[in-house]
MIMI-926752 format. One record per residue (C-alpha): residue number from 1; chain; x, y, z. Coordinates in steps of 0.5 Angstrom, whole numbers, plus 500, padded with zeros to 3 digits. Layout:
<torkes>
NUM;A;X;Y;Z $
...
</torkes>
This chain:
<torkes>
1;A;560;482;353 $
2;A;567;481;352 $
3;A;571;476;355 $
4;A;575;480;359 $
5;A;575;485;364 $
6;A;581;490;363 $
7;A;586;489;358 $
8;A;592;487;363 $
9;A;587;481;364 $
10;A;586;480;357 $
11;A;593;480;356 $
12;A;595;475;362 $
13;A;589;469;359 $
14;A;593;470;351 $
15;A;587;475;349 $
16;A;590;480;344 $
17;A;584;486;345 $
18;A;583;491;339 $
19;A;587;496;343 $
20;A;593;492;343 $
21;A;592;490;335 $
22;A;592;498;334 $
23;A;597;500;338 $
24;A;601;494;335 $
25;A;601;498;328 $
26;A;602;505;331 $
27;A;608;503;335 $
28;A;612;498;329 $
29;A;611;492;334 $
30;A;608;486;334 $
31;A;601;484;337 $
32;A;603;479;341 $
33;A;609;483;342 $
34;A;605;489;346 $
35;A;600;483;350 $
36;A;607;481;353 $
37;A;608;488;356 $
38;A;601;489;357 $
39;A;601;483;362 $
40;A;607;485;365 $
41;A;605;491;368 $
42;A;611;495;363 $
43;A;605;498;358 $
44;A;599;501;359 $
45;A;592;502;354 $
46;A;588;506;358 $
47;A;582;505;355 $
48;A;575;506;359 $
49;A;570;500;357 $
50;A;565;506;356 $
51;A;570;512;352 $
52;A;568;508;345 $
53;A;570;513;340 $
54;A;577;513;343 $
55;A;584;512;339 $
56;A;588;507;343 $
57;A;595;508;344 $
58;A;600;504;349 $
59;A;604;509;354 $
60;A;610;505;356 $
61;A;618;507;356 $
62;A;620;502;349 $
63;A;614;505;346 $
64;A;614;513;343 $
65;A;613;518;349 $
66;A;607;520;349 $
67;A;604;527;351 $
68;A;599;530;356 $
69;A;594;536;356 $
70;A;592;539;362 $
71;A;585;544;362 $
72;A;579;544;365 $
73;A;576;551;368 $
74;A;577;555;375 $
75;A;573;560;378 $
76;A;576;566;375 $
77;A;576;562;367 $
78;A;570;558;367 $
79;A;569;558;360 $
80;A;567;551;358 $
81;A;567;553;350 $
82;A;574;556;351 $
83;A;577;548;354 $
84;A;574;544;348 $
85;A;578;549;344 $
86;A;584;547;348 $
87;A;582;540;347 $
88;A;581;541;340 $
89;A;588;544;339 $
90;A;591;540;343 $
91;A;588;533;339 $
92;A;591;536;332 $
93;A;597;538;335 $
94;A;598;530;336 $
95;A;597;530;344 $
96;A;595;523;347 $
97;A;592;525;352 $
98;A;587;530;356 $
99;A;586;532;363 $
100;A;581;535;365 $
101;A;583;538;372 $
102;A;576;543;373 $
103;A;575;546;379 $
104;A;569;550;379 $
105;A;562;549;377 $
106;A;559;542;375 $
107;A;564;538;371 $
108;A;560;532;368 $
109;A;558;535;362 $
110;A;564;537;360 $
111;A;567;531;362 $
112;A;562;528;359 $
113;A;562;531;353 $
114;A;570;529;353 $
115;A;569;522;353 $
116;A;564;522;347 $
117;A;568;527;343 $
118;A;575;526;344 $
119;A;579;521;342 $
120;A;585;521;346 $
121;A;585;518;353 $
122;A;581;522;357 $
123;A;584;523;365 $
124;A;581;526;372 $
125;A;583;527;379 $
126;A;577;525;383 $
127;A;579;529;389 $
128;A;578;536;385 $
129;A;571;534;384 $
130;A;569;531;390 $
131;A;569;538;393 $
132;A;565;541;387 $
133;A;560;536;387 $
134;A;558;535;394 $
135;A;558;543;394 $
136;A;562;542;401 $
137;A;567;544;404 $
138;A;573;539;405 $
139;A;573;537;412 $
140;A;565;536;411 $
141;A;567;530;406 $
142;A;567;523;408 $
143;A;572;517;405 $
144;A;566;515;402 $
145;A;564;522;399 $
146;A;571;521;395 $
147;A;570;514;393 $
148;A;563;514;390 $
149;A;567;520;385 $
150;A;572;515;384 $
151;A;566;511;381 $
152;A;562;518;378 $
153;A;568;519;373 $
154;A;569;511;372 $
155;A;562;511;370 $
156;A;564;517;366 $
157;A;568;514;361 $
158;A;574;516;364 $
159;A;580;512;362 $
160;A;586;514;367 $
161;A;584;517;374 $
162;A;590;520;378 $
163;A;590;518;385 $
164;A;594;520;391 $
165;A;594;514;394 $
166;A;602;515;396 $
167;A;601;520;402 $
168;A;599;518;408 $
169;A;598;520;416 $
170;A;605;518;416 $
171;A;608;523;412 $
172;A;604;528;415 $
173;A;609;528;421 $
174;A;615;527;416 $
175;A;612;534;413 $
176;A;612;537;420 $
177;A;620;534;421 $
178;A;622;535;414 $
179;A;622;542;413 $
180;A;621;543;405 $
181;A;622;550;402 $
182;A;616;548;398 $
183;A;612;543;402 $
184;A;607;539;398 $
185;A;605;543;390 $
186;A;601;538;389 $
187;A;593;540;389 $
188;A;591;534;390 $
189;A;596;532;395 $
190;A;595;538;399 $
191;A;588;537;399 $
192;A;589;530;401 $
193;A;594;533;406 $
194;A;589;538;409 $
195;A;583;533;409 $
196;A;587;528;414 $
197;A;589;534;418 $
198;A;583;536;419 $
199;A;579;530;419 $
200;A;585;526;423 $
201;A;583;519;419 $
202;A;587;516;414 $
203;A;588;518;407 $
204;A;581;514;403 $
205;A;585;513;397 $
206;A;590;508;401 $
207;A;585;506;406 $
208;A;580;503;401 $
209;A;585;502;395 $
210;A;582;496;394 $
211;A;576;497;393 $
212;A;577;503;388 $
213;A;581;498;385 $
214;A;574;493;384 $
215;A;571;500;381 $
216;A;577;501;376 $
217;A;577;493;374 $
218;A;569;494;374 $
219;A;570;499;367 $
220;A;577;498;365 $
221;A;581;505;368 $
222;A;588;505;369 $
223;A;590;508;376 $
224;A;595;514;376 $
225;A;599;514;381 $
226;A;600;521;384 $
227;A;606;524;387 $
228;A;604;528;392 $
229;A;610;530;395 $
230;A;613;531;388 $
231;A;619;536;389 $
232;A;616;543;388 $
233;A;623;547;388 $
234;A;630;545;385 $
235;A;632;545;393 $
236;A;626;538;395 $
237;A;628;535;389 $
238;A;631;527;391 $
239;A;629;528;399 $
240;A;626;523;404 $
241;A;619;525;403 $
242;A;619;524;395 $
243;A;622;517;396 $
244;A;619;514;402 $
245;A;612;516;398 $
246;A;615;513;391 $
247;A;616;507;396 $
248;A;608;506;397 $
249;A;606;506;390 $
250;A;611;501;388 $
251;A;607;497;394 $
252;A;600;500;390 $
253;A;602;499;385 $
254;A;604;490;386 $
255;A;596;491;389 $
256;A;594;493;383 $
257;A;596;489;378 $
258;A;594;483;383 $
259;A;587;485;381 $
260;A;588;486;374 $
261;A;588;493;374 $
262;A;593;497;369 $
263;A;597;502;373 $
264;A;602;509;372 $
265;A;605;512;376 $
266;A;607;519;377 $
267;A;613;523;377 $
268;A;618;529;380 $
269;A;617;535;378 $
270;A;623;541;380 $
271;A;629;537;379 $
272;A;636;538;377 $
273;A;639;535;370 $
274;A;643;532;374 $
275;A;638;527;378 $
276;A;634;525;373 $
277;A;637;520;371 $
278;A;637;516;377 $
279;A;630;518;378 $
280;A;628;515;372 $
281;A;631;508;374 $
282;A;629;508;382 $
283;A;622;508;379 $
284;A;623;503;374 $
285;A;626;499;380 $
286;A;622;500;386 $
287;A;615;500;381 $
288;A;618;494;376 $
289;A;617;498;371 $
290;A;611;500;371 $
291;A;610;506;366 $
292;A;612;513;369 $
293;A;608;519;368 $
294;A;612;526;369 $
295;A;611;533;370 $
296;A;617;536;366 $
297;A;621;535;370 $
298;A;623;543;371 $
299;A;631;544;371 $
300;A;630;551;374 $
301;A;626;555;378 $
302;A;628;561;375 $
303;A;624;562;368 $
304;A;617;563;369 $
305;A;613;565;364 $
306;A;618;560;358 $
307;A;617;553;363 $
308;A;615;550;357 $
309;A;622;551;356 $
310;A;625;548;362 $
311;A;620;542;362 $
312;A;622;540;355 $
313;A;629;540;357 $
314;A;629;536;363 $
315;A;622;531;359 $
316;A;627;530;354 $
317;A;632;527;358 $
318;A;627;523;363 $
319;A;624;520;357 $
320;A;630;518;354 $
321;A;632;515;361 $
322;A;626;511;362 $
323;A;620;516;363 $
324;A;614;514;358 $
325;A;609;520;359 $
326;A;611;527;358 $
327;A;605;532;362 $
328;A;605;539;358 $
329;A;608;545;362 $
330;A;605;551;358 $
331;A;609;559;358 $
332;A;603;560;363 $
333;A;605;555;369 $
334;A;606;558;376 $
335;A;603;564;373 $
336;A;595;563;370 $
337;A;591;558;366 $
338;A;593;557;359 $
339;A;590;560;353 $
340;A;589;557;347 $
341;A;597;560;344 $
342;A;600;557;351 $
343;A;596;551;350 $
344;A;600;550;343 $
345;A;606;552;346 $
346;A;607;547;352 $
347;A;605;541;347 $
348;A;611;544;341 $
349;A;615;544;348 $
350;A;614;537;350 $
351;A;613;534;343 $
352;A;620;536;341 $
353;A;623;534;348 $
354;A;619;527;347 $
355;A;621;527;339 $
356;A;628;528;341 $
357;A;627;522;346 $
358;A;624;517;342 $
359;A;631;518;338 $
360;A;636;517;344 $
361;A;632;510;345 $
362;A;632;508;338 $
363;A;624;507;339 $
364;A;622;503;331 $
365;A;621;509;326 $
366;A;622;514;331 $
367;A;628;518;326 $
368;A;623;518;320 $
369;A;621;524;319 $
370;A;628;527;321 $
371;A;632;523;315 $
372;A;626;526;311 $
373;A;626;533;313 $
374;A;635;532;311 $
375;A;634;531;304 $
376;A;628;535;304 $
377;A;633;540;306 $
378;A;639;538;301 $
379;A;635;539;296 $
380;A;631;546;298 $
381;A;625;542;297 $
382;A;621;547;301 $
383;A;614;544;300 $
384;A;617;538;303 $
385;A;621;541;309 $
386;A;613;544;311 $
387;A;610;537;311 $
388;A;616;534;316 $
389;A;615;540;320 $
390;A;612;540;327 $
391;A;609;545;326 $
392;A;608;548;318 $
393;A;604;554;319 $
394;A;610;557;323 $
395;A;616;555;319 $
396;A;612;558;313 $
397;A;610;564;316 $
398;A;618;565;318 $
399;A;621;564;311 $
400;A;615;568;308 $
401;A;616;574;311 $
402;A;624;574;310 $
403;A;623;571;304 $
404;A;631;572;300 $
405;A;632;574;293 $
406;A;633;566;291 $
407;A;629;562;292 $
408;A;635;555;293 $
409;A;637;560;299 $
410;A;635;563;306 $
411;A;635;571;308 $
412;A;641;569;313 $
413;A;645;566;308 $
414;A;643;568;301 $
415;A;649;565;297 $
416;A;654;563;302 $
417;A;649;558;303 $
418;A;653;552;304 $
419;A;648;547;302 $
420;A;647;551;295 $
421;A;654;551;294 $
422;A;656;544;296 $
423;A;651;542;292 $
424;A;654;545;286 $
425;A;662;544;287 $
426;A;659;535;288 $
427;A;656;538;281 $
428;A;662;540;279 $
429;A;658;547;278 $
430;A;661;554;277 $
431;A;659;558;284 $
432;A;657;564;284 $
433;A;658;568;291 $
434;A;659;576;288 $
</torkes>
C-alpha cells in the first residue's frame, strides 16, 4: 500500500513518487524540482493508481508541450481494431496522450483494453458513456447514473477524465441572452446543456463535485476541466459566455487541489491569432497556473479539410504563451472521423506547433535535434538529416524520388547549392557551376 493517495498528496508531504523521478529525466529537471510543481498545482502527472504499464509524463507549461489524440468509434465507424491502429500510430508517432471519445456500443473493453496496453496517459469524457451504458436516452439518466460512470472509468484505470463541471443552470439564461453564432460546439457541454434543459436540475457534474473528487482521490485521476462553452467560431471567441464559465473552473479547480486531486483545465478553440496570448494569460490567472489544455486553437474558419494546419498555428502560439497540452486536430475535423493517415497528419501538425514552442520558451534541451539537424545539413550527412527528422520515411521518400545527379546537392538546386558552394569557397576550393 503506498504511502500516499495521488501524486499531488505525495508531493505536498515531500514524497518523490517514481512518476515525478520519470518525468524528472524526461524534462532535464530536477526530482525535487518536478515535486515543487506537482505540489503547487502548475504540474500534472496524470497517472491512474491502476493504469501499470504507463509511461508518465508531467503536462505543465515550463515543461516540453505535450500532445493528445482524440479516437474512439461512432455509430456510422465502429471498428474497434481500426482505433488500436490509431493508437498504436499515434504512440509511435510520440503523442503523450490518447482520448477515448466512443460513442457507440459497449466502450469498456476497449478502454480496457487501452489502460493495459497503452502507455500513454489515457483520458475519457464520462458523460458520452453515460448514455451508451445505460442504453438510455438523456433525460432518462439520473446525477447519480453520470457519477457511478465517473467511478466506472476510475476504476478502469483512466488517468484523466474531462469534466464539464463549468456550465451551469445560469449559463442556460446567458446562452438564450447572449446570442452566439455557434452556440455551444462542445459534445459534452451540449449534452449537459440539454440534460439540464430538459430535466430543470443542476448540471451533476457541479452540483456533486465534491464527491466526484472523493472518486478521483480514490484512484489517482486528474480531472480535466471541460470548456463547454469554447468558442466555436472566430466570431465567439473571447466572449461572456467563455470567460464567465473560465471563472467557474478557476473556483473547481481551488476545490480540487483542496482534496489533493490533480487538475487541467481546457481551453478555446476558434480564436483569432491575436487573442491568444491574453487568453493564455488570463487562464494562468484566474486557475493560478493550473496546466492548460487546448483545442488548437483554430485561427480560421475557413479551411476545412487542412485545420491540422490552423490548429498548428494557433497551438504554436498558445503553447509558447503558456499553454501545456496540445489537442491534435486531423484534416478530418468538422468533416468525418480521422483514418489512420488523418490521424498522422494532425500528430506532425500538433508536434511541430509544440516543437516550434518549447524552442520560443527555452524549454532544456528543446533545440537538440534542430542544431543536429544544421550541421547534418551542412555536411550533406543525409543518413543523419533521416534520424533528426519528425518524420523519416517522408523525407526520404521525397528526396528519393527526385533524386538529383549529385549526391552533395538537391533536384531544386543542383549545383547552385549554396551550402555546397560555401563549403567549398571556406575550403578554398575551385566551384564548378557549368
Amino acid at each position: 500500500m503506498r504511502p500516499y493517495t495521488t501524486q499531488m498528496d505525495a508531493a505536498r508531504r515531500g514524497i518523490i513518487t517514481p512518476e515525478m523521478k520519470a518525468v524528472a529525466a524526461k524534462e532535464h529537471r530536477t526530482e525535487e524540482e518536478i515535486r515543487g510543481l506537482v505540489a503547487g498545482g502548475q504540474v500534472a502527472i496524470c497517472a491512474n493508481r491502476l493504469h501499470t504499464c504507463l509511461d508518465p509524463n508531467g503536462v505543465g507549461s515550463m515543461l516540453r508541450t505535450k500532445i493528445n489524440v482524440n479516437l474512439g468509434v461512432s455509430r456510422d465507424c465502429k471498428d474497434y481494431d481500426v482505433e488500436m491502429q490509431k493508437v498504436m500510430t499515434a504512440v509511435d508517432m510520440g503523442a503523450e496522450a490518447i482520448m477515448d471519445l466512443s460513442s457507440h456500443g459497449n466502450t469498456q473493453p476497449f478502454r480496457r483494453r487501452l489502460t493495459a496496453e497503452c502507455p500513454a496517459m489515457i483520458g475519457t469524457v464520462p458523460v458520452y458513456d453515460s448514455v451508451i451504458h445505460y442504453q438510455r436516452d438523456l433525460a432518462e439518466l439520473t446525477a447519480k447514473d453520470f457519477i457511478d460512470v465517473v467511478r466506472l472509468h476510475a476504476e478502469d484505470g483512466v488517468d484523466f477524465l474531462t469534466l464539464h463541471g463549468g456550465i451551469t443552470r445560469k449559463t442556460i439564461e446567458q446562452i438564450k441572452k447572449h446570442k452566439r453564432k455557434m452556440n455551444i460546439v462542445s459534445r459534452g457541454g451540449a449534452l449537459v446543456f440539454a440534460w439540464m434543459s430538459m430535466t430543470g436540475n443542476e448540471n451533476p457534474f457541479y452540483e456533486y463535485f465534491d464527491e466526484i473528487l472523493d472518486i478521483c482521490r480514490e484512484y489517482d485521476v486528474t480531472v480535466s476541466l471541460g470548456d463547454a462553452c469554447r468558442p466555436g467560431c472566430l466570431a465567439d471567441a473571447s466572449d461572456v459566455c467563455q470567460i464567465e464559465e473560465l471563472v467557474r473552473l478557476g473556483e473547481l479547480t481551488k476545490r480540487a487541489w483542496e482534496k489533493d486531486v490533480q487538475v487541467m483545465v481546457e481551453g478555446p478553440g476558434h480564436m483569432p491569432m491575436d487573442q491568444i496570448e491574453a487568453n493564455m494569460k488570463l487562464q494562468q490567472t484566474i486557475c493560478m497556473g493550473a496546466p492548460f489544455y487546448v483545442l488548437g486553437p483554430i485561427v480560421t474558419d475557413f479551411a476545412p479539410g487542412f485545420d491540422h494546419i490552423t490548429s498548428a498555428i494557433g497551438g504554436a502560439i498558445a503553447a509558447a504563451s503558456g499553454a501545456a497540452f496540445l489537442c491534435y486536430v486531423t484534416p478530418a475535423e468538422h468533416l468525418a472521423l480521422p483514418n489512420v493517415e488523418d490521424v498522422k497528419q494532425g500528430i506532425i501538425a500538433s508536434r511541430i506547433a509544440a516543437h516550434a514552442a518549447d524552442i520560443a520558451k527555452k524549454v532544456p534541451n528543446a533545440r537538440d535535434l534542430d542544431d543536429q539537424m544544421a550541421d547534418a545539413r551542412r555536411c550533406f550527412d543525409w543518413e543523419k538529416q533521416w534520424e533528426c527528422s519528425i518524420d523519416p520515411e517522408t523525407a526520404r521518400s521525397i528526396r528519393d524520388s527526385r533524386a538529383p545527379e549529385y549526391d552533395d546537392t538537391c533536384s531544386m538546386c543542383g549545383k547552385f547549392c549554396a551550402v555546397r558552394s560555401m563549403n567549398k569557397a571556406l575550403n578554398g576550393e575551385y566551384i564548378d557551376i557549368l
